[in-house]
N, C-alpha and C positions, 0 to 999 in steps of 0.2 A: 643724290643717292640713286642709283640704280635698282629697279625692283622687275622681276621676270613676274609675270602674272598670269595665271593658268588658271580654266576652268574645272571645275570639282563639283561634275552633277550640274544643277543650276547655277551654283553662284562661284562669281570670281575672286580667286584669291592672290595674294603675291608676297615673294617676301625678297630681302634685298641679295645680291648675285654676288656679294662679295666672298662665299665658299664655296660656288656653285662649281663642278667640276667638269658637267656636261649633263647634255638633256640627248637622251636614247629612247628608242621604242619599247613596247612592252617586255619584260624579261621571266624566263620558265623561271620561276622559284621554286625550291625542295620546300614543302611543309616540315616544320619545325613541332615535331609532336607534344604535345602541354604547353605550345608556347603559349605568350599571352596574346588575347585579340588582336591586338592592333598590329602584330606582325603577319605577314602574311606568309614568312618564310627566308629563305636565302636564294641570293642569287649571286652568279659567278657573268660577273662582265671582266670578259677577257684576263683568266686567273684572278681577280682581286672577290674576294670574296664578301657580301655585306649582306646587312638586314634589311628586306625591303618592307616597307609602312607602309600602311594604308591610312592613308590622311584622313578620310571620310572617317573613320573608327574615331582616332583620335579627336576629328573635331566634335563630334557628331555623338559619339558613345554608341552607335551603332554601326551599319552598315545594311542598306535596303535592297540591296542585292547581291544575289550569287555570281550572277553571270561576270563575265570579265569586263569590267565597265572604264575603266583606265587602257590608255594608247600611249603614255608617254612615261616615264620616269626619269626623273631629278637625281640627281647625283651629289651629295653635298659632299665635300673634304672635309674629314673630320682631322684632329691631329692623329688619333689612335688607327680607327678604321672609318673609312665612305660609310654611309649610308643610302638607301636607295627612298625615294617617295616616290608613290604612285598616286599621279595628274591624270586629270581628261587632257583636253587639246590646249597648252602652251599656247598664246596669245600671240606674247613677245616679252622685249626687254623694253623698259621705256627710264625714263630720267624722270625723277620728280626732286622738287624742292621739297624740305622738309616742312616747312611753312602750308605746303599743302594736306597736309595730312591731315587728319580730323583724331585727334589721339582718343583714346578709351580713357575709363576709367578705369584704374588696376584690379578694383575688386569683382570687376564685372566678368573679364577674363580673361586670365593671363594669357592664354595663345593669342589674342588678336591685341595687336597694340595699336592700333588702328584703322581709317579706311580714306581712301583717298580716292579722288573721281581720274579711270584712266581707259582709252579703247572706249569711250562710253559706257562706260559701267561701273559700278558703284566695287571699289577692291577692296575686300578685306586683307589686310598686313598680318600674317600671320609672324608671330614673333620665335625666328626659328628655335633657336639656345632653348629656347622654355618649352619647348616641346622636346628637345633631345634630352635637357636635365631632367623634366618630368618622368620621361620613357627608363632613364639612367637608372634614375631610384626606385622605378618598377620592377626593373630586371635583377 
């Protein structure tokens, strides 16, 4: 499996690149007035219009700063419409076996299905679907 792994604040996350559509620079988002937290707004890469996320919200239930703290965004294909996430500095892509991974327990929490040692550092697997389903039944 393939998994891209980007940093977020101190720690490194990844999830796997099989809907990954492209990794771009920071993008101007429209604030989305009473959105919910974790969206930071919309953003137009090259006509296609989508939601950009703030990962940190989502994982974190906060966010510790204002400033612009993200340099990169993810792009995942969704069937309906893309999505955007906002990363610090993208690592790379690397190959893991799955044998490597150190799974979670489910009740612990559903976004990280596990963490595997990769780049020298300990990656958190963010489990993407379950964070877009979670977000789905928010909205």
């Amino acid at each position: 499996m393939q998994l891209i792994v980007f940093k977020l604040k101190e720690h490194f996350y990844g999830f796997e690149t099989e809907n990954i559509e492209e990794i771009t620079t920071t993008l101007k988002e429209t604030v989305i007035p009473q959105g919910p937290s974790w969206t930071k707004g919309l953003v137009n890469l090259r006509g296609q219009i989508m939601t950009l996320i703030d990962l940190e919200i989502v994982l974190n239930g906060s966010s510790t700063s204002k400033n612009i703290w993200y340099n990169n965004t993810i792009i995942v294909n969704r069937e309906d419409n893309p999505v955007a996430f906002m990363v610090g500095k993208v690592i790379g892509v690397t190959d893991i076996d799955t044998d490597q991974i150190q799974m979670m327990n489910e009740e612990m929490n559903m976004l990280v299905s596990g963490y595997v040692f990769a780049y020298n550092e300990m990656v958190s697997i963010i489990e993407l679907e379950s964070i877009l389903i979670e977000k789905e039944e928010v909205s």
